[in-house]
C-alpha positions as CSV (number, residue, x, y, z in Angstrom):
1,X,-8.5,-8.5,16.5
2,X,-7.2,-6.4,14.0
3,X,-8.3,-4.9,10.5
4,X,-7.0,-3.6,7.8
5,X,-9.7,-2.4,4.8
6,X,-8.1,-1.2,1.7
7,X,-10.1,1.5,-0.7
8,X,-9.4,3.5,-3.8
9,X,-8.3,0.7,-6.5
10,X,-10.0,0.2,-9.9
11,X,-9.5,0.8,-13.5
12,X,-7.0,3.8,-14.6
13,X,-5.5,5.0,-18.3
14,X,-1.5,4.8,-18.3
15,X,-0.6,7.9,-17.0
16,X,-2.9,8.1,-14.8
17,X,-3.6,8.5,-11.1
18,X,-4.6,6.6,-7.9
19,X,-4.8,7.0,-4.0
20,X,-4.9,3.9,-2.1
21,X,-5.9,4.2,1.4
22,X,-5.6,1.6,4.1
23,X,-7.5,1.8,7.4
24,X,-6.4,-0.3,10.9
25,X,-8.5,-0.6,13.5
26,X,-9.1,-3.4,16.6
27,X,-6.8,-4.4,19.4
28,X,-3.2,-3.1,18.4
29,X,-3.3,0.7,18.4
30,X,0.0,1.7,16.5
31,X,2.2,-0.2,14.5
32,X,5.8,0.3,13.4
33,X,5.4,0.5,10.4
34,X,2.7,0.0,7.4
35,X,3.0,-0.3,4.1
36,X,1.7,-1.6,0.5
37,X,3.1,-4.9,-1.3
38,X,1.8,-5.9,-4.8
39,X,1.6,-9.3,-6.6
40,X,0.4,-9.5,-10.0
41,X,-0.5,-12.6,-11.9
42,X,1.8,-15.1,-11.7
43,X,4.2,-13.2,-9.8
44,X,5.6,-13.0,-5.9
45,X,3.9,-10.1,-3.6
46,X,6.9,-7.8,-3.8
47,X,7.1,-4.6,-1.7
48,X,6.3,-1.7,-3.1
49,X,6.4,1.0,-0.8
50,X,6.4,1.2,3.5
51,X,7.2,4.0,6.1
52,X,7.7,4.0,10.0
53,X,6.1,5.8,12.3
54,X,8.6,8.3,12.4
55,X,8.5,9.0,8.6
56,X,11.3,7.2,7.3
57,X,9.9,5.5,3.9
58,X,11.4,2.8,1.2
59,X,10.2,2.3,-2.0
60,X,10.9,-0.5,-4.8
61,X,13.3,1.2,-7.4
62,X,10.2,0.4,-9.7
63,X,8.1,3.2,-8.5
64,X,10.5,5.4,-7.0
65,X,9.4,9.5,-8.2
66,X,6.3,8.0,-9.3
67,X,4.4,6.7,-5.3
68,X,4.5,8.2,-2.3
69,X,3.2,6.6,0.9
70,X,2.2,8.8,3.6
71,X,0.2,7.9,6.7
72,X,-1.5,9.7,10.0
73,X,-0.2,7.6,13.0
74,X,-3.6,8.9,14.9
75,X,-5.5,7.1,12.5
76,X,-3.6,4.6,12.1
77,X,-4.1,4.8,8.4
78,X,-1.7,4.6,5.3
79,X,-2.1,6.2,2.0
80,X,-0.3,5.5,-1.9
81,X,-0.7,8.1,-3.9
82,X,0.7,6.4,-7.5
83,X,1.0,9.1,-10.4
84,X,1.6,8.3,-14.1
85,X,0.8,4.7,-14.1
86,X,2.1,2.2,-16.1
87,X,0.6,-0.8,-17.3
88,X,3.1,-3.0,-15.1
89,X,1.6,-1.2,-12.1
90,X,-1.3,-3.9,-12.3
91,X,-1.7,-5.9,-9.8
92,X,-3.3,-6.6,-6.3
93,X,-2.4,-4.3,-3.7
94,X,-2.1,-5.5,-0.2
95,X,-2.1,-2.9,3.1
96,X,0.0,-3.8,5.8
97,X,0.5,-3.2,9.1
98,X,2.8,-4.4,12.1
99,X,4.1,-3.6,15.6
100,X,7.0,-5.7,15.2
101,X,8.5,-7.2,12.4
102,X,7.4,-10.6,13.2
103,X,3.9,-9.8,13.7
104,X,2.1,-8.4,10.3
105,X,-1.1,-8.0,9.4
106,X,-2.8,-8.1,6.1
107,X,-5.4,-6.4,4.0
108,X,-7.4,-8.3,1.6
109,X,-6.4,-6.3,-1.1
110,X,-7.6,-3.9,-3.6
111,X,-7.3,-4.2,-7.3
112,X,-5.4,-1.7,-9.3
113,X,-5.8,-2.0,-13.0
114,X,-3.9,0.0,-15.7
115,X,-5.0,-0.7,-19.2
116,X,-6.0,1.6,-22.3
């Protein structure tokens, strides 16, 4: 019933820049909170950034003054903007949504790649 579709990964020089973008749509029509989680190979999906629908946002101390998340609680959509890349920014990068914490939905992901 519901969707998430991730856009705006690919292939970036370190130092770079990226804006994900996450889209809900279906049955639920505002969640609590969204956010982005990462795994990379051979690694646990880890959080890397999520905000509320009131604002209020947490990031992994990893890409803290480098991400912001933002979304537009209309659109139910949630953005990463991810400035001056790293190489260790590589990884998958999963959307999510939920109205509760017990209730989450996933994206299928979008690939961020940061290689020279």
């Amino acid at each position: 019933q519901v969707q998430l579709v991730e856009s705006g990964g690919g292939l970036v020089q370190p130092g770079g820049s990226l804006r994900l973008s996450c889209a809900a749509s279906g049955s639920i029509l505002s969640f609590n909170a969204m956010g982005w989680y990462r795994q990379a190979p051979g690694k646990q999906r880890d959080l890397v950034a999520a905000i509320t629908s009131g604002g209020s946002t947490n990031y992994a101390d990893s890409v803290k003054g480098r991400f912001t998340i933002s979304r537009d609680n209309v659109k139910n959509t949630v953005y990463l903007q991810m400035n001056s890349l790293k190489p260790e920014d590589t990884a998958v990068y999963y959307c999510s949504a939920e109205p509760f914490p017990s209730l989450r939905y996933w994206g299928q992901g979008t690939q961020v790649t940061v290689s020279s």
